[in-house]
SEMI-422590 format. One record per residue (C-alpha): residue number from 0; x, y, z. Coordinates in steps of 0.25 Angstrom, whole numbers, plus 5000, padded with zeros to 4 digits. Example, Ala and Ser with C-alpha at 12.3 -4.5 7.8 and 13.67 -1.06 7.14 Angstrom:
2
pos/x/y/z
0/5049/4982/5031
1/5055/4996/5029
***
This chain:
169
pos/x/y/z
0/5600/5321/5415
1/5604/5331/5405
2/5599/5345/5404
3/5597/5355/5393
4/5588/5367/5392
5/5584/5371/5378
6/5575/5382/5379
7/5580/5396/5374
8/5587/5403/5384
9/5585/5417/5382
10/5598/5421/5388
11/5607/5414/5379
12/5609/5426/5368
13/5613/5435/5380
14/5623/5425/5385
15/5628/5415/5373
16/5625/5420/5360
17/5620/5407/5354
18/5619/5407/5339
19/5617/5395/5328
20/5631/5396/5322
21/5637/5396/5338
22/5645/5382/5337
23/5645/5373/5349
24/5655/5362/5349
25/5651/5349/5356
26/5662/5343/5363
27/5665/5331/5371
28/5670/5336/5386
29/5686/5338/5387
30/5694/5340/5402
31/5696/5355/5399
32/5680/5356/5397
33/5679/5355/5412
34/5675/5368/5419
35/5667/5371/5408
36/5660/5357/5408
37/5657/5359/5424
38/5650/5373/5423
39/5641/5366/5415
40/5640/5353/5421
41/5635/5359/5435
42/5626/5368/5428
43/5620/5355/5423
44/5620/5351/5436
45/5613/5363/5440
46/5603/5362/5433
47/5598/5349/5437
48/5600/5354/5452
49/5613/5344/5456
50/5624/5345/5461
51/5634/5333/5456
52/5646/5332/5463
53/5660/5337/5459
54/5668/5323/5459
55/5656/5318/5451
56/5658/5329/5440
57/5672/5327/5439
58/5670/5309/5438
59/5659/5313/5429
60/5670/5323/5420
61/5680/5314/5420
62/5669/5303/5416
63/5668/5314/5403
64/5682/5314/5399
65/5684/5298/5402
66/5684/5291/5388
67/5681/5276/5397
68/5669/5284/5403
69/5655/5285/5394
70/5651/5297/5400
71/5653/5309/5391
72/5653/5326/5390
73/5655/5335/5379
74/5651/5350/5378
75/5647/5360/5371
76/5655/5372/5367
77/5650/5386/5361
78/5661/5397/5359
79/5672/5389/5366
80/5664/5387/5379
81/5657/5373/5383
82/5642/5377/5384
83/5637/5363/5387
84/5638/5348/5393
85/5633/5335/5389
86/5637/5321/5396
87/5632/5308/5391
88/5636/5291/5396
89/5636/5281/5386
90/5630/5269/5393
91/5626/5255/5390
92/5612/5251/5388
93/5605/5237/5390
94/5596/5243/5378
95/5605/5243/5367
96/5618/5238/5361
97/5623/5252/5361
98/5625/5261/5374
99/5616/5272/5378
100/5621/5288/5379
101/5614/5295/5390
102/5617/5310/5388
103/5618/5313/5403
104/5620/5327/5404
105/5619/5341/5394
106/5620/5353/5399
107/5619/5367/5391
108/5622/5382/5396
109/5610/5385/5400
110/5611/5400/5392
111/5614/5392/5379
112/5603/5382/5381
113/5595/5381/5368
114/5606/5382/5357
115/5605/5368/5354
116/5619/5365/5362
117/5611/5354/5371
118/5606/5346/5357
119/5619/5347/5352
120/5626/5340/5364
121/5614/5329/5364
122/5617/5327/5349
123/5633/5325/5353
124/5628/5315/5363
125/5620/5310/5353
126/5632/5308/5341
127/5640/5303/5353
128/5631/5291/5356
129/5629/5287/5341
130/5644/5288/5340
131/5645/5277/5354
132/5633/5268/5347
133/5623/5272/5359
134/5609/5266/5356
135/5604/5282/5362
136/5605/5292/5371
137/5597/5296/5380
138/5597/5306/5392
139/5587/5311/5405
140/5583/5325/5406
141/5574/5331/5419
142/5561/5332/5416
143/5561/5346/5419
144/5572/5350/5407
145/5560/5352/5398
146/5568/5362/5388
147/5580/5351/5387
148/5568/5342/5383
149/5563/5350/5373
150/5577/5345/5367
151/5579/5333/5371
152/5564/5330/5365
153/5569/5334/5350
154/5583/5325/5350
155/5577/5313/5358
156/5567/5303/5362
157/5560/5304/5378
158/5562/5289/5382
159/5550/5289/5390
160/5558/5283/5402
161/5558/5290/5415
162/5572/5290/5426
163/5571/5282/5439
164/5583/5284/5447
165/5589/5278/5459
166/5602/5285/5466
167/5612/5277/5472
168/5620/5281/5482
***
C-alpha cells in the first residue's frame, strides 16, 4: 500500500519554509542513504500501524541497491536532506507483453506534505516504467487515505477492483 497525505498542513511554514522555487532532487536510493531512508520507512510504517521486522527491512534494502532485483527506491531531496521515499517492483503480467510496475510504497514528511513532492516521485515512477516498456503502473491505497486520494484521483484511473488476500505462513 502506499501512503501520501495531500491536504495542507498548517504547520509546515513554522517548520520547512516551502516555497515554489525550493528544488527537490528526485533520486534513486544509494548505500549512504540509509539512516535517512529508515526514519522515514518506519514512519511509513507507522502510519499504517505495523511493525515489519528488522531482517526484513534490511533484505528489503538490499533488494533496493541490487541491480538483478526489480524492486526499486529513490528519494526525494530538499536542501541537502531526503524528505521522502518511494518503492516500486517491476513484475510480469499474464495481461500484456510488457511488465506491470506496482508502486509499492511513498512516503512524505508529514510537515511537507502538500508540496507536490508525492506527485513528483509518482511521476519518477512513472518515467521509470515508460523507460522499462511496462504496459502500466498501478498501486493500492487504504480506503481511509482519503487526502492521498484526492491525488491519486488527478494522475490515475481507480480500476474498480477490490484486494482479497490470504497470508501464508
Amino acid at each position: 500500500m502506499i501512503s501520501l497525505a495531500i491536504s495542507p498542513n498548517p504547520k509546515r511554514q513554522e517548520t520547512t519554509p516551502m516555497t515554489s522555487t525550493t528544488p527537490i532532487e528526485i533520486k534513486s536510493v544509494a548505500a549512504s542513504d540509509f539512516d535517512a531512508w529508515l526514519a522515514l520507512w518506519r514512519g511509513y510504517q507507522a502510519f499504517y500501524k505495523t511493525d515489519i521486522p528488522m531482517d526484513t527491512t534490511r533484505r528489503t534494502w538490499a533488494r533496493m541497491l541490487d541491480p538483478a532485483e526489480p524492486v526499486f527506491a529513490a528519494v526525494a531531496v530538499m536542501d541537502g536532506r531526503i524528505v521522502a521515499i518511494v518503492h516500486w517492483i517491476m513484475h510480469r503480467s499474464c495481461w500484456t507483453e510488457g511488465d506491470y510496475c506496482y508502486l509499492q510504497d511513498l512516503y512524505v514528511e508529514p510537515v511537507i506534505r502538500g508540496a507536490g513532492i508525492g506527485r513528483k516521485l509518482i511521476e519518477h515512477v512513472y518515467a521509470k516504467a515508460a523507460q522499462a516498456q511496462c504496459s502500466r503502473v498501478w498501486w493500492l491505497t487504504h480506503e481511509t487515505n482519503t487526502d492521498a486520494m484526492q491525488l491519486y484521483d488527478r494522475i490515475a484511473d481507480r480500476s474498480g477492483f477490490v484486494q482479497y488476500r490470504k497470508m501464508l505462513g
